[in-house]
C-alpha positions in Angstrom: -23.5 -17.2 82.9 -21.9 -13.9 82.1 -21.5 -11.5 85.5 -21.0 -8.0 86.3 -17.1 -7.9 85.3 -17.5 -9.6 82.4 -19.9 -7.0 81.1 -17.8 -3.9 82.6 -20.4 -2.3 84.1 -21.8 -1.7 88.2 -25.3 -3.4 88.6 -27.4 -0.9 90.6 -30.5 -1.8 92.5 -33.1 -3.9 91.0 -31.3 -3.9 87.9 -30.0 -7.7 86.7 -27.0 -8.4 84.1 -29.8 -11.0 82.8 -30.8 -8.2 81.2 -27.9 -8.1 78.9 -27.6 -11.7 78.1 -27.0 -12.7 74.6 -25.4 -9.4 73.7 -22.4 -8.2 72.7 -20.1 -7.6 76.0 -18.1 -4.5 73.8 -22.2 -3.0 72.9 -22.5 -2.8 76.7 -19.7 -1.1 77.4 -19.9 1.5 75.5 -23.5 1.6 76.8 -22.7 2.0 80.1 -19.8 4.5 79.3 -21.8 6.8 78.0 -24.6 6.6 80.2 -21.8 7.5 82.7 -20.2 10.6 80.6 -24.3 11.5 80.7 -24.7 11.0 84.6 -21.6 13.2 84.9 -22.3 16.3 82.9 -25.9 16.5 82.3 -25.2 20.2 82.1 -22.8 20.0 79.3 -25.5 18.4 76.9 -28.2 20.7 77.5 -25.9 23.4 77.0 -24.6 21.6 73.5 -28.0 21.3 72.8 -29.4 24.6 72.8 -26.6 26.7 71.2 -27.0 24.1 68.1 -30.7 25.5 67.9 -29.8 29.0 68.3 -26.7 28.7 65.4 -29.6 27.6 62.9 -30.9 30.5 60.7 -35.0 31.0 60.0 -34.9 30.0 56.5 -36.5 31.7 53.5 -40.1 30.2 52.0 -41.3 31.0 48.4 -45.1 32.5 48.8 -46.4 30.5 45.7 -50.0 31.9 44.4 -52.7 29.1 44.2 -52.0 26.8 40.9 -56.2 27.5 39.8 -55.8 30.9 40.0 -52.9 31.2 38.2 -54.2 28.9 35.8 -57.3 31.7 35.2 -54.9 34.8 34.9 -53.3 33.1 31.8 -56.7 32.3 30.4 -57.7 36.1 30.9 -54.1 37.4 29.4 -54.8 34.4 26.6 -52.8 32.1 24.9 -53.6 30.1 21.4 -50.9 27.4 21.6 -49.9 24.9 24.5 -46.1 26.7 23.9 -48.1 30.4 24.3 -49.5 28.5 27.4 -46.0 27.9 29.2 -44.9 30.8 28.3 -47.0 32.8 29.8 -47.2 30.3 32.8 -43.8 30.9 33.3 -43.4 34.6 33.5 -46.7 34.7 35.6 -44.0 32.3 37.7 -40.7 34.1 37.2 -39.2 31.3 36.2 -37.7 30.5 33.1 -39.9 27.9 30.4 -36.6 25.2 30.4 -37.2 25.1 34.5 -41.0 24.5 33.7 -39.8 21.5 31.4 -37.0 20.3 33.8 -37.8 16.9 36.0 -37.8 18.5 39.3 -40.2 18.6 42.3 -39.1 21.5 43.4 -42.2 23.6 44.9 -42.8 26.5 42.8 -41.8 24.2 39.5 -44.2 22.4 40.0 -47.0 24.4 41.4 -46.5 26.0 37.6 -46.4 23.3 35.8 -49.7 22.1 37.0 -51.0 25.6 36.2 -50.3 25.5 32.3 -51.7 22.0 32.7 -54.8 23.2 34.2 -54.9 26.3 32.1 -54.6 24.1 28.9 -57.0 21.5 30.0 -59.5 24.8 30.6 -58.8 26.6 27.5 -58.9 23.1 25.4 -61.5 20.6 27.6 -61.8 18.1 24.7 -58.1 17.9 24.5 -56.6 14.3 25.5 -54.0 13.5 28.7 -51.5 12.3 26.9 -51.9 15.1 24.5 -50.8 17.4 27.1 -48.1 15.2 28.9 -45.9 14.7 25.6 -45.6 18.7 25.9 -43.6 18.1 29.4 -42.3 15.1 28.5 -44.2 13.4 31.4 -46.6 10.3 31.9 -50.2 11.0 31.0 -51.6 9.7 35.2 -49.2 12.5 36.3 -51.4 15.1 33.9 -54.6 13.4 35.4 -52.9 13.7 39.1 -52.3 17.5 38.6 -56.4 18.1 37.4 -57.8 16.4 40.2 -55.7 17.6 42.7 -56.9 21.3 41.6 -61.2 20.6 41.3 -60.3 20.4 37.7 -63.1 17.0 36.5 -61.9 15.4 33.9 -64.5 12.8 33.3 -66.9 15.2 32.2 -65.1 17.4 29.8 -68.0 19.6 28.9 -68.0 21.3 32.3 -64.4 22.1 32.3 -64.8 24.9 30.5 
């Protein structure tokens, strides 16, 4: 049976070194150790602590207008191809149409993309999913995703409109 010296470290109290049987003897030492260096400056880490929080900056968001909205200002401006569609998506945007084809998650990417595909699937209800996903190069579910995430039915075509 292992005992206190073999583990390096002053039983207090109620505690046991049973506790520590079957582990490493070098794990519990550095254990204890730095439940020691803690004991001894438990000033120093709180002060650590907070000036790490106060170094970080407030960071920056992107205000991104709602994807269904959008999606109706470039049905009022008006478009009469899918490639009029992300154009004007994009500039409603500010962002350039290559970003709007670009494989990226970033937020206001693609918030925009799902408004040209909302905007197309409202100009064009009859028009097919994967018609619209070969224009961004993406999977037809994703299309699908995108309308039902913003109230857009697709089952029933006719009210889309």
């Amino acid at each position: 049976m292992k005992t206190e010296v073999d583990f390096g470290c002053a039983v207090r109290g109620s505690e046991s070194v049973a506790m520590y049987r079957g582990m490493n003897p070098a794990f519990v030492q550095r254990v204890w150790a730095k439940r020691r260096r803690a004991a001894a400056k438990p000033h120093m880490l709180k002060v650590v602590k907070s000036a790490k929080h106060e170094a970080k900056e407030p960071e920056m968001k992107i205000v991104v207008p709602a994807v269904y909205e959008m999606a109706e200002r470039a049905l009022a401006i008006g478009f009469d191809s899918v490639k009029q569609a992300r154009e004007i998506v994009a500039e409603l945007y500010g962002i350039s149409v290559d970003e709007l084809n670009a494989k990226t998650r970033r937020h206001q990417i693609f918030k925009a993309r799902h408004a040209t595909i909302c905007a197309i699937k409202l100009r064009w209800p009859d028009v097919s999913l994967p018609f619209i996903a070969q224009f961004f190069d993406i999977d037809h579910t994703t299309v699908l995703h995108a309308l039902r995430q913003h109230g857009i039915d697709t089952a029933n075509t006719a009210t889309a409109a």
